[in-house]
N, CA and C of each residue as an Amber inpcrd file, in Angstrom:
protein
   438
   0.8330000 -12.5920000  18.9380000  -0.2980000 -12.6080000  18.0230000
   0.1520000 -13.1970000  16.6850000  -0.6360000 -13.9220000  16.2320000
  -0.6380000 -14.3350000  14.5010000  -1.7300000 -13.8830000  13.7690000
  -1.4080000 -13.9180000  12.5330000  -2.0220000 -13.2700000  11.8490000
  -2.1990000 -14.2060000  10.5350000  -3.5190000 -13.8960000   9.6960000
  -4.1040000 -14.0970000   8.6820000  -4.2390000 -13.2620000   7.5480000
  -2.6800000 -13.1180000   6.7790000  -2.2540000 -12.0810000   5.8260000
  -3.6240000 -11.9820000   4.7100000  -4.3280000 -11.6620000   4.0790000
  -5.2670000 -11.9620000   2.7890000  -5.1620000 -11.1000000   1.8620000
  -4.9070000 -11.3380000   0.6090000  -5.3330000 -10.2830000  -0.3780000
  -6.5480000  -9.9640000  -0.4310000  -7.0760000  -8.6830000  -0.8500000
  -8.2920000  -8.3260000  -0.9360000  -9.0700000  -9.1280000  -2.7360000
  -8.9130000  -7.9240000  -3.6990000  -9.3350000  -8.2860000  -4.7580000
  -9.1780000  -9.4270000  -5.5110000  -9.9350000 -10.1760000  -5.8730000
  -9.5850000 -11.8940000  -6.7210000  -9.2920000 -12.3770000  -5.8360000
  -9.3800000 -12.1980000  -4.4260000  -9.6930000 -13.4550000  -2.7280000
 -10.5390000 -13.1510000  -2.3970000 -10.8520000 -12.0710000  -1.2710000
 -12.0450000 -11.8990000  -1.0550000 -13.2630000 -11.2440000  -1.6820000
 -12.9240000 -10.5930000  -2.7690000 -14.1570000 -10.3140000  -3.5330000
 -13.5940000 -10.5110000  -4.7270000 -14.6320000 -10.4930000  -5.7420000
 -14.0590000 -10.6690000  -7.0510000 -13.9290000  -9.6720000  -7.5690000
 -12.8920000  -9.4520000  -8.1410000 -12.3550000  -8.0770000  -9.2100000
 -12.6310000  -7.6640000 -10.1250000 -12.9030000  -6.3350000  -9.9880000
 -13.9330000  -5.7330000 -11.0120000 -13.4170000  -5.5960000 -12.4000000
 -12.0480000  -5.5960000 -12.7430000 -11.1420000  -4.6450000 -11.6300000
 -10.6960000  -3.2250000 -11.2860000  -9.7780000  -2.9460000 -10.5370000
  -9.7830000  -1.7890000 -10.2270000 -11.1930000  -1.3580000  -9.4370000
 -11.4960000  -1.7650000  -8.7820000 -12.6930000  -1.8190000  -7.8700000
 -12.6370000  -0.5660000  -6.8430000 -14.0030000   0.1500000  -7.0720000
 -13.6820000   1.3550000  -6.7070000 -15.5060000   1.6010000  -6.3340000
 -16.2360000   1.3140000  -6.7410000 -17.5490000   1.5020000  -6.5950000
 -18.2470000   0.4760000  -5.3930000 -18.4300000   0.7480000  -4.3170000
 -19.0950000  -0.0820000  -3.1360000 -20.0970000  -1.3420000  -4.2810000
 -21.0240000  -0.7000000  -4.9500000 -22.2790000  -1.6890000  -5.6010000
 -21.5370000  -2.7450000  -6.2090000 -20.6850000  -2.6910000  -6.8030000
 -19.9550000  -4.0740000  -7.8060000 -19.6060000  -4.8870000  -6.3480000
 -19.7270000  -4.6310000  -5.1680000 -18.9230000  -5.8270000  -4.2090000
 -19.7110000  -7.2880000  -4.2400000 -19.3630000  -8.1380000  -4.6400000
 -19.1470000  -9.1490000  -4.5040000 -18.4620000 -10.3610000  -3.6220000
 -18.8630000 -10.7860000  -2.7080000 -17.7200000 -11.2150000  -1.7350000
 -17.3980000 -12.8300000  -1.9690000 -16.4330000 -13.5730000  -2.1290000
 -16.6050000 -14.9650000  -2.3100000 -16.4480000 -15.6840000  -1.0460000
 -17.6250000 -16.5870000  -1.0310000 -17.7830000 -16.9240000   0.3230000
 -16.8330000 -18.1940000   1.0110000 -15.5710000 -18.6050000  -0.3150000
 -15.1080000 -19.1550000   0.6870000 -14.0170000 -18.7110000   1.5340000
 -13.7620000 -17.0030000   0.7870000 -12.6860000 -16.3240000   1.9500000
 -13.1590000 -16.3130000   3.1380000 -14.4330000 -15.7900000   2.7600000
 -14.9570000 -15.2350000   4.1160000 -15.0340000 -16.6900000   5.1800000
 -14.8440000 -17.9780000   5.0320000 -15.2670000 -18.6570000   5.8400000
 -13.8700000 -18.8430000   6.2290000 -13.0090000 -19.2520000   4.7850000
 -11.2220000 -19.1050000   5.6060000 -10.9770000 -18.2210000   7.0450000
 -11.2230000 -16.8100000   6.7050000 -10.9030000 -15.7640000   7.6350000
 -11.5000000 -16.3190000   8.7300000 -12.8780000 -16.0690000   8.6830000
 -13.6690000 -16.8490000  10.2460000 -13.1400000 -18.1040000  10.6840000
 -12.5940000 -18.5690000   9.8990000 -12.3260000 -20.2200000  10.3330000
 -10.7910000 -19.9830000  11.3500000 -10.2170000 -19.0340000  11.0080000
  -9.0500000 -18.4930000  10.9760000  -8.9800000 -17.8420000  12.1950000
 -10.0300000 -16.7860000  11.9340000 -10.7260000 -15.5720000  13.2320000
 -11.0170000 -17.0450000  14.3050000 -11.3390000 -17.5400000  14.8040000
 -12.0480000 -18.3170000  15.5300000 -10.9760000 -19.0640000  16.0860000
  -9.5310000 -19.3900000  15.4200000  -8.1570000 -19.9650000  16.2450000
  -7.5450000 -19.0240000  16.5630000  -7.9180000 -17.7910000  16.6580000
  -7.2430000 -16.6030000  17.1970000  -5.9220000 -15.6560000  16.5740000
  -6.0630000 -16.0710000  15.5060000  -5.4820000 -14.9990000  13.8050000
  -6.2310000 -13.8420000  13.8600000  -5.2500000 -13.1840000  14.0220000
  -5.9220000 -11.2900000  13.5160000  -6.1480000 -11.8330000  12.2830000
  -7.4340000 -10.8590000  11.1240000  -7.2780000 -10.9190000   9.9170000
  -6.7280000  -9.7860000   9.4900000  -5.8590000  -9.6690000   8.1870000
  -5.3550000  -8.2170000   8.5190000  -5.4360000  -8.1880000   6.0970000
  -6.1680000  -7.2330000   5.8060000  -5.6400000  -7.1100000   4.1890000
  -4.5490000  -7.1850000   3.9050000  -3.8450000  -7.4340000   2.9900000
  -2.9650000  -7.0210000   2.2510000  -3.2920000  -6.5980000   0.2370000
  -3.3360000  -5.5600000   0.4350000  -3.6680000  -5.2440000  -1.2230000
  -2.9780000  -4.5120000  -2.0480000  -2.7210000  -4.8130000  -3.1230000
  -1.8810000  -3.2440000  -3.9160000  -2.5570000  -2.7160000  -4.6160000
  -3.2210000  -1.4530000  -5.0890000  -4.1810000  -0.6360000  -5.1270000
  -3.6420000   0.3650000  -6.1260000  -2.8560000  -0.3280000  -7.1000000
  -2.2850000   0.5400000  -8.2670000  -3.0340000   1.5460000  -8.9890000
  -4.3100000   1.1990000  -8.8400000  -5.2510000   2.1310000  -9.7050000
  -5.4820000   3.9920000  -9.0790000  -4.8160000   3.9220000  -7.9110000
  -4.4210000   5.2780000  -7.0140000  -3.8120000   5.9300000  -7.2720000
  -2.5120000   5.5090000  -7.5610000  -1.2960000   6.4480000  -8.3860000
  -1.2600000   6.2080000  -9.9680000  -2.6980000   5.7290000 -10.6090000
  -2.3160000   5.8730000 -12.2320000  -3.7720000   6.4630000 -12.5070000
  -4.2640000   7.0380000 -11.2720000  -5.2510000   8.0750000 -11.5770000
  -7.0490000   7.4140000 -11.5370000  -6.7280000   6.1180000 -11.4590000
  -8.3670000   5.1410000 -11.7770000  -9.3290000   5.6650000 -10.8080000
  -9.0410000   6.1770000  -9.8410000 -10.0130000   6.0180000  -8.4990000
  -9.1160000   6.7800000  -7.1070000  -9.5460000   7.2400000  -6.6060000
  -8.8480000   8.4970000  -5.3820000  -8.6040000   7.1970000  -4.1370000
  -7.9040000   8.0370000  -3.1240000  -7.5030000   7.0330000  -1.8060000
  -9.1660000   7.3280000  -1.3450000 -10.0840000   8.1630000  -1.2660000
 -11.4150000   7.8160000  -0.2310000 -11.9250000   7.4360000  -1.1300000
 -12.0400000   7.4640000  -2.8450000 -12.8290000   6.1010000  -3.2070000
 -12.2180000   4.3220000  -2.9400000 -10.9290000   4.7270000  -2.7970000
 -10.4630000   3.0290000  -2.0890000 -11.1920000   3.0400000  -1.0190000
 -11.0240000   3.6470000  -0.1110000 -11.6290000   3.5610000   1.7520000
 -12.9060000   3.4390000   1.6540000 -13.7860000   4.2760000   0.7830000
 -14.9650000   3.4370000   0.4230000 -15.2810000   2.4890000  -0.3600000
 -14.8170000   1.9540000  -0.7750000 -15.0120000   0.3120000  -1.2990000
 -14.2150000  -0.6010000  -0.4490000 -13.3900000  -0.2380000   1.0360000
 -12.6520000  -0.9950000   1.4850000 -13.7190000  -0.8060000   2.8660000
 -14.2650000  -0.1320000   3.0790000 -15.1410000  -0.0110000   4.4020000
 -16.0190000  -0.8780000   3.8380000 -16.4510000  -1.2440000   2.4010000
 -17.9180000  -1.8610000   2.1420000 -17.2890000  -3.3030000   2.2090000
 -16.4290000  -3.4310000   2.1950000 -15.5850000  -5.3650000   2.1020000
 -15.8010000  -5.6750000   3.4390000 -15.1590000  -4.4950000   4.6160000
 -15.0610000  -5.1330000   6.1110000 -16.5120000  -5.0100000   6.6870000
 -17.7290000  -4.3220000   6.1590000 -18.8790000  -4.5150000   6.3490000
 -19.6990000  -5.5360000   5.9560000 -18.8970000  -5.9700000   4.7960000
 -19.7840000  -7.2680000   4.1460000 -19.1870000  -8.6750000   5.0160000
 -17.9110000  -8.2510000   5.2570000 -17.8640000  -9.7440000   5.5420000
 -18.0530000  -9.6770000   7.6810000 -18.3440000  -8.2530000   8.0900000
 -18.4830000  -8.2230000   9.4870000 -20.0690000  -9.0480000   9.5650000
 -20.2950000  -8.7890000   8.4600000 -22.2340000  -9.5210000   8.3340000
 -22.0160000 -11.2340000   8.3140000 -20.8590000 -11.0850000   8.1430000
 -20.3450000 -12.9120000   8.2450000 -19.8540000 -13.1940000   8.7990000
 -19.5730000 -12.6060000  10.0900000 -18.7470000 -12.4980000  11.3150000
 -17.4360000 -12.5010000  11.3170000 -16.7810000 -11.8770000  10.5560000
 -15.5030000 -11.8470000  10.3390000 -15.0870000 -10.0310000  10.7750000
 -13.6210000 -10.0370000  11.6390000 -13.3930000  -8.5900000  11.8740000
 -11.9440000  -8.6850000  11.8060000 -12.2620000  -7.5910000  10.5570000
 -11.2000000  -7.5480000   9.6290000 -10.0400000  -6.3480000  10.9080000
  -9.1140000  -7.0600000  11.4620000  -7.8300000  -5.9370000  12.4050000
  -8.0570000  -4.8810000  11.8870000  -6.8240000  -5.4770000  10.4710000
  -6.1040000  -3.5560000   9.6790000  -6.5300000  -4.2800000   8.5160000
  -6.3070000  -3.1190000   7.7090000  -6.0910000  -2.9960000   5.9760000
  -5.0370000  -2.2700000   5.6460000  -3.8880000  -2.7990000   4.8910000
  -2.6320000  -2.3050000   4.9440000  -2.3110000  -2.2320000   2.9190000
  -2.0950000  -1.0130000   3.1000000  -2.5680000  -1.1810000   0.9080000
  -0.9420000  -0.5950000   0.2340000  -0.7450000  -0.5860000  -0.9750000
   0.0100000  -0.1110000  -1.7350000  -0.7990000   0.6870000  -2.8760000
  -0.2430000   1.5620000  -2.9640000  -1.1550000   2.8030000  -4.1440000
  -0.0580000   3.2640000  -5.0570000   1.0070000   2.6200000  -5.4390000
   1.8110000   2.9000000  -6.0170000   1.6840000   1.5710000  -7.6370000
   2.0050000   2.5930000  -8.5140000   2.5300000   1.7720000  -9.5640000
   3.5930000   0.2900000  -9.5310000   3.4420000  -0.4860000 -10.5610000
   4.4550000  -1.5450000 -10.4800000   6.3710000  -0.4630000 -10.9810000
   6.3250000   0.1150000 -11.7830000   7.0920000   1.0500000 -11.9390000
   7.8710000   1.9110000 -10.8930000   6.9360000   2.2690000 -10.1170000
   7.4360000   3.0900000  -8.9940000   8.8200000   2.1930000  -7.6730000
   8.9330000   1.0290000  -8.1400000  10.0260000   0.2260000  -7.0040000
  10.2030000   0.5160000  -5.6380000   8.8410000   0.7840000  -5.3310000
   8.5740000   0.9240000  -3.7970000   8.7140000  -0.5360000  -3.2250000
   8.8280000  -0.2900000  -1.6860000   9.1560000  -1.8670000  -1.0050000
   7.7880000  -2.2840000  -0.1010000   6.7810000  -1.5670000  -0.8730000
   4.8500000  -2.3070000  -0.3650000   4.3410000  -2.9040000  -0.8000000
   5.0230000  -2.6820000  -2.3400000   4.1280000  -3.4060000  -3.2920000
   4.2960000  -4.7350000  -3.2820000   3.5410000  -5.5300000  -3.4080000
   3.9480000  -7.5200000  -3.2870000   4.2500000  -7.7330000  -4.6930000
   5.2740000  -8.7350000  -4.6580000   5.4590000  -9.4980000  -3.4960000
   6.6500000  -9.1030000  -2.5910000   6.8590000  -7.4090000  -2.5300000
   7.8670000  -6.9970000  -1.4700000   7.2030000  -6.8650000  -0.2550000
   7.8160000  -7.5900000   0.7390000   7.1970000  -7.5640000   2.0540000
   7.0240000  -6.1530000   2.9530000   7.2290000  -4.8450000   2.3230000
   6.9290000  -3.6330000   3.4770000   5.4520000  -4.1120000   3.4090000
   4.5530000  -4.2320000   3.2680000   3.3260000  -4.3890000   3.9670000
   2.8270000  -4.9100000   5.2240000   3.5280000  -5.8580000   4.5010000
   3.7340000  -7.6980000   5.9030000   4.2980000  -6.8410000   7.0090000
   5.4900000  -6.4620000   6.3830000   6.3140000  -6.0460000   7.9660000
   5.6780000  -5.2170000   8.7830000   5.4600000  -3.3550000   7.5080000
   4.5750000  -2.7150000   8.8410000   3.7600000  -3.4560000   9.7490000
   2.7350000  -4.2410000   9.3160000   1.8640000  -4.6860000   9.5140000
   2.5420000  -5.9810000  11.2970000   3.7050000  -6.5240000  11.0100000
   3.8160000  -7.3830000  11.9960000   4.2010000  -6.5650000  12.9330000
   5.4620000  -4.9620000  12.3460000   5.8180000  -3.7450000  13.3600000
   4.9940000  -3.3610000  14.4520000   3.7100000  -2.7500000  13.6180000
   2.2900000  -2.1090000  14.2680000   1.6780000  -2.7230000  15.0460000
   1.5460000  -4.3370000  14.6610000   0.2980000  -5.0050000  15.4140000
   0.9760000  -5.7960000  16.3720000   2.2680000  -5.9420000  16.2180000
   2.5410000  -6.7910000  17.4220000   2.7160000  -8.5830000  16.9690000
   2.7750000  -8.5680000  15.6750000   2.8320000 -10.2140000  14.9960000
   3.9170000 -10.9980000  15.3430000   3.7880000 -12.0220000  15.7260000
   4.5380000 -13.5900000  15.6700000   4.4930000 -13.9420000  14.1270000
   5.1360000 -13.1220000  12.9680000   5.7820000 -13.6530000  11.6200000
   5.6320000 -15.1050000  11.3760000   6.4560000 -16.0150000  12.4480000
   6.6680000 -17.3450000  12.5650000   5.4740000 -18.4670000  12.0510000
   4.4470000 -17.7250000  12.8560000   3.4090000 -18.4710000  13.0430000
   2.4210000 -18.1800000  12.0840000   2.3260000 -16.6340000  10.8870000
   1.3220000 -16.3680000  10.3850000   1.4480000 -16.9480000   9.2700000
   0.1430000 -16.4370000   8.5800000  -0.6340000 -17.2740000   7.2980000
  -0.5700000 -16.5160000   5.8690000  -0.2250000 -16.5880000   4.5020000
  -0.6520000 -15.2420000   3.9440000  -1.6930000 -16.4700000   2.6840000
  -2.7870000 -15.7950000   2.2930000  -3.8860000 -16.3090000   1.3770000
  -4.0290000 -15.4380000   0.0480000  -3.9590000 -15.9260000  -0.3920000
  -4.3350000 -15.0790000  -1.6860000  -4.8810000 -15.4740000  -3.0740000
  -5.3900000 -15.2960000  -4.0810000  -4.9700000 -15.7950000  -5.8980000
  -3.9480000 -15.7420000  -6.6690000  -3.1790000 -15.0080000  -6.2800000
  -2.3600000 -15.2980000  -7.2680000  -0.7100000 -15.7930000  -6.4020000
   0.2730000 -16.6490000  -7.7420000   1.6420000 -17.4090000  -6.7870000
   2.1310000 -15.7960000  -6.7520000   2.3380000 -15.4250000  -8.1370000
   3.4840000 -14.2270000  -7.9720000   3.2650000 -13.0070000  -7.5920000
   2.2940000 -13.0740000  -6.8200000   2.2190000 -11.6550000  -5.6930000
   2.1880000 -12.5960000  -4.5200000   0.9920000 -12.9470000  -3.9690000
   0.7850000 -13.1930000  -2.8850000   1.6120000 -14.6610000  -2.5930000
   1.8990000 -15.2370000  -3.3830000   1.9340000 -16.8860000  -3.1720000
   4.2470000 -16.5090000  -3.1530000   4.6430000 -15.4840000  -4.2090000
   6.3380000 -15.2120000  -3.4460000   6.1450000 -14.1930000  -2.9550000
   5.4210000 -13.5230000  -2.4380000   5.4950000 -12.8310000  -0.6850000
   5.4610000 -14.0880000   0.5060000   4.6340000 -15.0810000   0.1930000
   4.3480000 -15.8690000   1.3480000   6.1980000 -16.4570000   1.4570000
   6.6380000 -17.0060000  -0.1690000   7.5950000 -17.6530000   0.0850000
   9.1210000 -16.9500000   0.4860000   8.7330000 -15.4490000   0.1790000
   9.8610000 -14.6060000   0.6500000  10.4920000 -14.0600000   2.2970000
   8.9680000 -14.4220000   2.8700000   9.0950000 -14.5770000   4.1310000
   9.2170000 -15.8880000   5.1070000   9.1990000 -16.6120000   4.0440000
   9.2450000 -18.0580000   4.8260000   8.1690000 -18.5210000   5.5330000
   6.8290000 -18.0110000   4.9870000   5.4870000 -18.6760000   5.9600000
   4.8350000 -19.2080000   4.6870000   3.8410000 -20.3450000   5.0470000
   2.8610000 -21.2730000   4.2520000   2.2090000 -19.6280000   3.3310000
   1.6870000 -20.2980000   2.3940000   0.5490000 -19.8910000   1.3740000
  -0.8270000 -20.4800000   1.1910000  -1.7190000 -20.2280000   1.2140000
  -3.1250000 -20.5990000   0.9620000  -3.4650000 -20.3670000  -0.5550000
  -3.4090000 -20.9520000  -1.5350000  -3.5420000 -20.6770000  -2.5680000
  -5.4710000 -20.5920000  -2.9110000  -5.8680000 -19.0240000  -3.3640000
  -6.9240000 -19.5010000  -3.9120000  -7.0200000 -19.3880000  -5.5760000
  -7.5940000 -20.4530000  -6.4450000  -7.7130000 -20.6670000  -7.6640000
  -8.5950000 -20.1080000  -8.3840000  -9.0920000 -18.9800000  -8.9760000
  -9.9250000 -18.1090000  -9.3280000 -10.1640000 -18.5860000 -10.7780000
């Protein structure tokens, strides 16, 4: 299997930020066509997000899961089906190995699902999260320009 790494916030929707309320979702439609375009050559889509606003108190883990159930609903309305959602809730401070651009995300994520690394994709806005995760693992980047 390959996979279609994506950041969530400032890729597929726009950032509130700290996005925590289902109503602010916003989805930009050219993730959603990436992913499908993506979904359709046979790429799992799978999140990748860091969700700092969890451990500095902004918003609880089931207000993430509900604003993260309202993303894979918005864009299932666009035919896109989102695998997993794989998050970090830790501070930049905290020197955990989830947060991007450290690859524990990627990896659980290739561990769990069964990924061909080789072959996957990671997309995102920004270089220095998502764009040196892509280059730390040695796979392409999709840069989106926000």
């Amino acid at each position: 299997m390959k996979a279609l790494f994506i950041d969530r916030d400032g890729t597929i929707n726009y950032d509130c930020p700290y996005c925590k309320d289902p109503k602010d979702l916003r989805i930009y439609d050219d993730a959603a066509k990436l992913m499908k375009e993506y979904q359709d050559k046979g790429y799992l889509i799978v999140i990748i997000t860091n969700q700092s606003g969890i451990n500095r108190g902004y918003f609880s883990d089931s207000e993430f899961h509900a604003f993260n159930d309202a993303v894979i609903k918005a864009l299932a309305e666009r035919g896109v089906k989102v695998n997993a959602t794989y998050y970090c809730p830790h501070r930049p401070d905290e020197g955990c190995e989830c947060r991007k651009p450290k690859p524990g995300l990627v990896l659980r994520a290739v561990e769990e699902l069964g990924i061909d690394l080789a072959d996957s994709i990671i997309a995102g806005d920004r270089q220095d999260r998502d764009g040196d995760l892509a280059r730390n693992l040695g796979i392409p980047f999709i840069h989106f320009k926000r």
